[in-house]
VONU-88743 format. One record per residue (C-alpha): residue in three letters; chain; z negated, y, x. Coordinates in steps of 0.1 Angstrom, whole numbers. Each point is the difference from the previous one (the first is absolute). Example, Ala and Ser with C-alpha at 12.3 -4.5 7.8 and 13.67 -1.06 7.14 Angstrom:
2
- ala / A / -78 / -45 / 123
- ser / A / 7 / 34 / 14
END
This chain:
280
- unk / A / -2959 / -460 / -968
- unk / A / -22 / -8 / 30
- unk / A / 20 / -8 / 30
- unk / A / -4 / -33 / 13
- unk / A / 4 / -16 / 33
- unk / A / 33 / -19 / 0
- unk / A / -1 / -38 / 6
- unk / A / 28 / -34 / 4
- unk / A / -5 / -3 / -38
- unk / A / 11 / 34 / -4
- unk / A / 30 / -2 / 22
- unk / A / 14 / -33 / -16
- unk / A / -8 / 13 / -33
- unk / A / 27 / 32 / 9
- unk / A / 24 / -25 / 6
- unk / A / -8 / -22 / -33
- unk / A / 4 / 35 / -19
- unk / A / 30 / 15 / 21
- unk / A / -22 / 25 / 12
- unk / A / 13 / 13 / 38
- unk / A / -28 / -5 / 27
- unk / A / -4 / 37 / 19
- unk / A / -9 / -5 / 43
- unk / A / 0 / 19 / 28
- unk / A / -16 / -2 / 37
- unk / A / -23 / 22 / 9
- unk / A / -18 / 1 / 33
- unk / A / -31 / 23 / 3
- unk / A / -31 / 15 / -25
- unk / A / 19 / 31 / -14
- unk / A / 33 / -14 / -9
- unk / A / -17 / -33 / -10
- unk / A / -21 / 20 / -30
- unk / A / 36 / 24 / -9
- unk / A / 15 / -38 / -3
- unk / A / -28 / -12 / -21
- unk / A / -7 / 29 / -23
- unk / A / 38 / 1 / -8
- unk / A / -6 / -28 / -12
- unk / A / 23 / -25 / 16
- unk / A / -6 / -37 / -7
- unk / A / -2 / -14 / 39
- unk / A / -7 / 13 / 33
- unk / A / 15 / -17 / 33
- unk / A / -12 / 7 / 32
- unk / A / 31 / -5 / 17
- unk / A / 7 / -11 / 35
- unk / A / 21 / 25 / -3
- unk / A / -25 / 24 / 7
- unk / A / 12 / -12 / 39
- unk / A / 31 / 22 / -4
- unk / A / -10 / 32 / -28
- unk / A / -34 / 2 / 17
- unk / A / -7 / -12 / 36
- unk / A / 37 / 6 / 15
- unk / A / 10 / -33 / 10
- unk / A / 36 / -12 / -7
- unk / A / -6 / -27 / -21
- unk / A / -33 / -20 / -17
- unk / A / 1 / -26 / 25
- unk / A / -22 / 17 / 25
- unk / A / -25 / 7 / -30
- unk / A / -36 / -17 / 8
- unk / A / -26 / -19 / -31
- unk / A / -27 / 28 / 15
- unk / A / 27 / 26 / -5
- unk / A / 5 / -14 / -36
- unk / A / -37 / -2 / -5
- unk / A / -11 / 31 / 9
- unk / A / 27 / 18 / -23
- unk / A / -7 / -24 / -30
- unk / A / -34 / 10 / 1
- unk / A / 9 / 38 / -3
- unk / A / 22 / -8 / -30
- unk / A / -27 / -26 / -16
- unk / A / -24 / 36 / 2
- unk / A / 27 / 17 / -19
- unk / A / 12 / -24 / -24
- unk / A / -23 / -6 / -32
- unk / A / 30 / -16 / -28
- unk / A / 29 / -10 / 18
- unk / A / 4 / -38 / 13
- unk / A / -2 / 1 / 35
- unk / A / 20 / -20 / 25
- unk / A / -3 / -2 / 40
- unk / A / 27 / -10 / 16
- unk / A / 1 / -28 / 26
- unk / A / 8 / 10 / 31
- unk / A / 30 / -18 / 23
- unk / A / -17 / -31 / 17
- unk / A / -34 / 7 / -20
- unk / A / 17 / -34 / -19
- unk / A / 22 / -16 / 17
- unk / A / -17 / -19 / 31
- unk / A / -22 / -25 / -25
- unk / A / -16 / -3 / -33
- unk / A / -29 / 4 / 12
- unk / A / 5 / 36 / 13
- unk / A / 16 / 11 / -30
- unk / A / -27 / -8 / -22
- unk / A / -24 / 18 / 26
- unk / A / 20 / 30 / 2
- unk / A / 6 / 4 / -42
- unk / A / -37 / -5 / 0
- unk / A / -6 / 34 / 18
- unk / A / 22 / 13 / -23
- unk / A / -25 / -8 / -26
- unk / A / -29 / 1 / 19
- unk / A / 4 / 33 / 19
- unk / A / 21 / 19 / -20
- unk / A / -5 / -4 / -31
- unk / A / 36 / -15 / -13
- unk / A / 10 / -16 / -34
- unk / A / 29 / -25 / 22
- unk / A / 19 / -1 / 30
- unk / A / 38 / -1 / 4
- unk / A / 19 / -22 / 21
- unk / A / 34 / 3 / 11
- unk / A / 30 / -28 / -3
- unk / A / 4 / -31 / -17
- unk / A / 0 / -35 / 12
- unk / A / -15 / 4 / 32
- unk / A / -32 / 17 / -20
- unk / A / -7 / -26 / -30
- unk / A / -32 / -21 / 21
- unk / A / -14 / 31 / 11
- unk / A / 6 / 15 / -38
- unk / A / -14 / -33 / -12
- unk / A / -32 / 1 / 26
- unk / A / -4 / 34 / -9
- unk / A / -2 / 2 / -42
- unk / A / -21 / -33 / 6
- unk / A / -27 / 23 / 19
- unk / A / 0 / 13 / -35
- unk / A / 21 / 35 / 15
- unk / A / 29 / 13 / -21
- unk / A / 36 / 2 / 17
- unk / A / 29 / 23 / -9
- unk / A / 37 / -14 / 14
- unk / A / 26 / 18 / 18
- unk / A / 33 / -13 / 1
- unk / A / 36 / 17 / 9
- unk / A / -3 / 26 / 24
- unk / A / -27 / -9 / 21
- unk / A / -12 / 28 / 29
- unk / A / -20 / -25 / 21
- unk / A / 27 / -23 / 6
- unk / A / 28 / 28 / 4
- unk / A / 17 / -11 / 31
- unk / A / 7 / -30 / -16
- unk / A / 13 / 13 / -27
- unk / A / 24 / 18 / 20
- unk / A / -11 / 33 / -6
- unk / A / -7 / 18 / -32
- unk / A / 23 / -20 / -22
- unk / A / 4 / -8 / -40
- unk / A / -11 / -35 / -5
- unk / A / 17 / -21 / -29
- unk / A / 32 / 15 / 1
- unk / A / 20 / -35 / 0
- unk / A / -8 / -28 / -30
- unk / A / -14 / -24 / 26
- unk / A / -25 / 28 / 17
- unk / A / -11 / 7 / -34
- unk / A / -6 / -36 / -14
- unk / A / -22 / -3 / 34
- unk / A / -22 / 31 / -9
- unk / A / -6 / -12 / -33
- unk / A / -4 / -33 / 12
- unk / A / -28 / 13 / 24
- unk / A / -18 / 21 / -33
- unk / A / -3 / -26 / -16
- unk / A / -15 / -17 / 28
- unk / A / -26 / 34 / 6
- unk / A / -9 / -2 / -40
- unk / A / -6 / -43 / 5
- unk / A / -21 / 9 / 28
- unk / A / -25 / 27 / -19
- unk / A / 11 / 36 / 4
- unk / A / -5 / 17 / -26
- unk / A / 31 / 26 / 2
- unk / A / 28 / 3 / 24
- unk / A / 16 / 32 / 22
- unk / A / 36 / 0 / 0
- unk / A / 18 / 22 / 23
- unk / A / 36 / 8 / 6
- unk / A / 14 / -21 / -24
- unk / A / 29 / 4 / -25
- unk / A / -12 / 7 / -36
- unk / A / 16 / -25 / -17
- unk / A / -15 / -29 / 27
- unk / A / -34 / 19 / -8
- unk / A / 5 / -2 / -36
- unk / A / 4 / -40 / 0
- unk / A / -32 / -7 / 21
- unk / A / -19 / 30 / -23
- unk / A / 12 / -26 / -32
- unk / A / -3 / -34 / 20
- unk / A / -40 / 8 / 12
- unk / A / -29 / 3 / -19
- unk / A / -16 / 21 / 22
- unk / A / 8 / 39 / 6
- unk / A / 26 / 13 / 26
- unk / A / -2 / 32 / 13
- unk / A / 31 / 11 / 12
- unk / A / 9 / 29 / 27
- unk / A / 36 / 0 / 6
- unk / A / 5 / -22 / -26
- unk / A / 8 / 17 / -31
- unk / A / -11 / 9 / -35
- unk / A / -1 / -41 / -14
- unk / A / -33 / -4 / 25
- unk / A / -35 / 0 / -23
- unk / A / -8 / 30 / 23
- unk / A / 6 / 23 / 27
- unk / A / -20 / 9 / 34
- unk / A / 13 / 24 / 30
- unk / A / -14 / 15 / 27
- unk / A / -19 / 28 / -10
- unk / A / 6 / 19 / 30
- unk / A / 37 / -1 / 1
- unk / A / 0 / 7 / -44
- unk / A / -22 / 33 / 6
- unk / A / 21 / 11 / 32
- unk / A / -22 / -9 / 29
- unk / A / 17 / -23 / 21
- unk / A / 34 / 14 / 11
- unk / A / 12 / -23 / 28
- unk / A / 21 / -15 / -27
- unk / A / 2 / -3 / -36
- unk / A / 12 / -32 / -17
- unk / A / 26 / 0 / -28
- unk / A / -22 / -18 / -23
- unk / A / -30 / 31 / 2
- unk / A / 2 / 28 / -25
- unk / A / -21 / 29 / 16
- unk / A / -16 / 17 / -26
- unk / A / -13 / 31 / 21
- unk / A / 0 / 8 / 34
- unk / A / -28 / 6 / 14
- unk / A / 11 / 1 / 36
- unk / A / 20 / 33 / -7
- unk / A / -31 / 19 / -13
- unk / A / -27 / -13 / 26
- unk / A / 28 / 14 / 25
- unk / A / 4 / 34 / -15
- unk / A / -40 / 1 / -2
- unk / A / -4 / -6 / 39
- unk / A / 21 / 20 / 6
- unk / A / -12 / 29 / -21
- unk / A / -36 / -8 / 14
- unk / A / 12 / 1 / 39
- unk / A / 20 / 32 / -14
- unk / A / -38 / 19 / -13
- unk / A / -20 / -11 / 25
- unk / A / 21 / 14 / 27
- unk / A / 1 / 32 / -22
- unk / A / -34 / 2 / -1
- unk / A / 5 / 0 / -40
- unk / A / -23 / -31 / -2
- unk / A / -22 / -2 / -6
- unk / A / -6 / 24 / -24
- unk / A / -32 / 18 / -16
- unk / A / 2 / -22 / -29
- unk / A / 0 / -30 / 29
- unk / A / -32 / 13 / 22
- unk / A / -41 / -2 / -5
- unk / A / -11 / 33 / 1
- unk / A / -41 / 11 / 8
- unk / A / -20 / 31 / -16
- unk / A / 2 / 33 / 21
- unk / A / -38 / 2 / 10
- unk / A / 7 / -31 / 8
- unk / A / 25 / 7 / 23
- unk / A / -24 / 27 / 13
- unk / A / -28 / -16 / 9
- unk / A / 22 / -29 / 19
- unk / A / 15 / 32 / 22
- unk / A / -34 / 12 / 12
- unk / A / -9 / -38 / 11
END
């Protein structure tokens, strides 16, 4: 069967049928297409792309041109999955007004399916202003890396009854106000598993156990690229950093040998050839 560009109907329908929603980030062409012809349901560019691609500590230094410019990169390589940009800190947060202009690039420039937005109450007008410019929003509750510091580091949220009544509390809220589908990060499974059964809409969970309707992680950190640190909640499934090390290394190793390249490497020109460029 045909393969199909996926849509909001399809993703809502996967939760109607108890099918599990498959996303990843990706943040360039190449990986982009792998993503897409694996055929995983949703593609996020991630702020995250701050830390596993551009070296800064955290997203919060992370700029909407930044954003932009890798969105369109990963819009060129994606052709099925549902694409996502993801807001930028402060590309939201000063007045409605901005954040509709800045989820319109999104759009506009790149190419996107939605934006994503981080938190809860503090987000609902500029969600609200935002799905009424006709622009689809995905939610991200729990863990939230923009707002880290006051978070008080990297932390499990909903651990106690009352902090997990609140994040459901502010889901609810997010589905009321138009998204279409919620991130929730760092969260205990069972707290997960009451707002997947309480909301109509899908929740993709990372860090936040099997009951979510799907799954996303970083791709970088699940194929072995990002090293700095690896959270408890990412599986890596190879690692990549390991072989792309021993290849450098085997590269520096031959070319200092003088073992590459090698005749099967090199152009090569006919002997008169080689003759008649001698006598000029």
């Amino acid at each position: 069967m045909e393969r199909k560009k996926v849509t909001i109907t399809d993703l809502q329908n996967k939760k109607q049928e108890h099918k599990k929603i498959t996303m990843l980030t990706a943040y360039d062409y190449p990986m982009a297409h792998l993503v897409d012809e694996a055929g995983i349901d949703m593609i996020l560019v991630g702020d995250s792309l701050g830390m596993v691609v551009l070296g800064y500590d955290s997203t919060v230094p992370v700029t909407m041109d930044e954003m932009i410019h890798h969105s369109k990169a990963v819009r060129r390589g994606t052709k099925y999955a549902f694409l996502v940009g993801d807001m930028p800190f402060m590309s939201y947060q000063v007045s409605r007004e901005e954040a509709v202009r800045n989820a319109g690039r999104f759009m506009k420039e790149a190419g996107c399916d939605a934006v994503k937005l981080e938190g809860g109450d503090e987000v609902i007008d500029a969600t609200i202003a935002i799905v009424n410019a006709g622009i689809p929003v995905l939610g991200h509750l729990g863990l939230t890396p923009q707002t880290i510091s006051k978070l008080g580091g990297f932390r499990i949220q909903g651990k106690t009854a009352e902090a997990a009544k609140s994040l459901i509390e502010q889901a609810l809220k997010l589905e009321r106000a138009g998204c279409f589908g919620i991130v929730l990060e760092c969260v205990p499974d069972l707290v997960a598993k009451l707002i997947a059964e309480k909301l109509s809409i899908p929740i993709i969970g990372i860090g936040a156990g099997k009951y979510c309707d799907g799954q996303v992680l970083v791709l970088n950190d699940m194929v072995g690229l990002f090293d700095r640190f690896v959270p408890k909640f990412v599986k890596q499934y190879v690692k990549l950093s390991h072989s792309i090390s021993e290849g450098l290394k085997k590269y520096k190793e031959e070319v200092e040998k003088g073992t590459f390249p090698g005749a099967d490497h090199a152009f090569t020109i006919k002997e008169e050839e080689l003759k008649k460029l001698k006598k000029i």
